[in-house]
N, C-alpha and C positions, 0 to 999 in steps of 0.2 A: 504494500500500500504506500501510496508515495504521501510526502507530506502535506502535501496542502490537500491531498483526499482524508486524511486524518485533521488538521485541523477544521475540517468542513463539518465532518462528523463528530468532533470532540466538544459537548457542550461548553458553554464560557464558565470557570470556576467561578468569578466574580458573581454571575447571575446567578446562581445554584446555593450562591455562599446567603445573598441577598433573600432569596426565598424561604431558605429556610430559618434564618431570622425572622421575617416577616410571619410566618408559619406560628414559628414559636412566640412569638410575642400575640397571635394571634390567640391562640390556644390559653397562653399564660399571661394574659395581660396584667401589667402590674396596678394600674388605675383599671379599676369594673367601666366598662361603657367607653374609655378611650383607646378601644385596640388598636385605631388607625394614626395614633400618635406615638411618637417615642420621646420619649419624660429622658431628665437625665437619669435618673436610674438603671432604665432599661439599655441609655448609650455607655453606661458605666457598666455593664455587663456583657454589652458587645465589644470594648475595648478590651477588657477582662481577656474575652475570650480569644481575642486575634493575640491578644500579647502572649497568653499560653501557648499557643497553636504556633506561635513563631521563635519560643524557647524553644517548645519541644523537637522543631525542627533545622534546630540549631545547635543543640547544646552536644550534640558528637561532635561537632565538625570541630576543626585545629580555630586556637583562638582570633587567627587574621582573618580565617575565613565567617569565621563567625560575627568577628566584628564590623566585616564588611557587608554581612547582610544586614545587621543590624542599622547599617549606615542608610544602604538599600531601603529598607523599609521607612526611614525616617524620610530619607528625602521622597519615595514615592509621596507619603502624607503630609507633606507640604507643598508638593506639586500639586496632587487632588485638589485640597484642601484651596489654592488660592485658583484654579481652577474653576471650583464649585461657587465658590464666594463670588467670582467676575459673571460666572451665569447669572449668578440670583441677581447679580447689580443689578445686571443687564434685562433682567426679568422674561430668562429664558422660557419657553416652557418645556413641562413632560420633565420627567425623571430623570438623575445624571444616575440613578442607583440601578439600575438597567440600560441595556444598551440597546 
């Protein structure tokens, strides 16, 4: 299978990551009646959870490499992040949490 027949068929992990968030806060909402909102609690639980999810998939590796993902992931979330923040100036519409 050649690559880009694999990336055609390989769903977006972003969006899968996004659903089942969405999912579970649906299921477990922390406020009764505001499922379709997320409170900071619920964004302190989804930080929570990428920062475990990006130890665990770090803490073998040798410490240069580790620290450069570490680096990786910072800068991606500041990239996002002013990214997200120039849509909303801009009063984009539709969702930037799917693609």
């Amino acid at each position: 299978m050649s690559e880009a027949q694999n990336e055609q068929e390989r769903p977006c992990l972003h969006c899968m990551m996004v659903e089942l968030i969405d999912d579970f806060f649906a299921e477990y909402p922390s406020s009764p009646g505001e499922s379709d909102k997320v409170d900071t609690g619920e964004a302190d639980e989804v930080i929570d959870a990428i920062a475990k999810i990006a130890a665990e998939l770090t803490c073998r590796q040798e410490d240069a490499i580790r620290q450069q993902m570490i680096e990786q992931l910072t800068h991606e979330l500041m990239k996002y992040d002013g990214e997200f923040c120039q849509e909303d100036a801009v009063g984009a519409v539709g969702s930037h949490l799917r693609h």
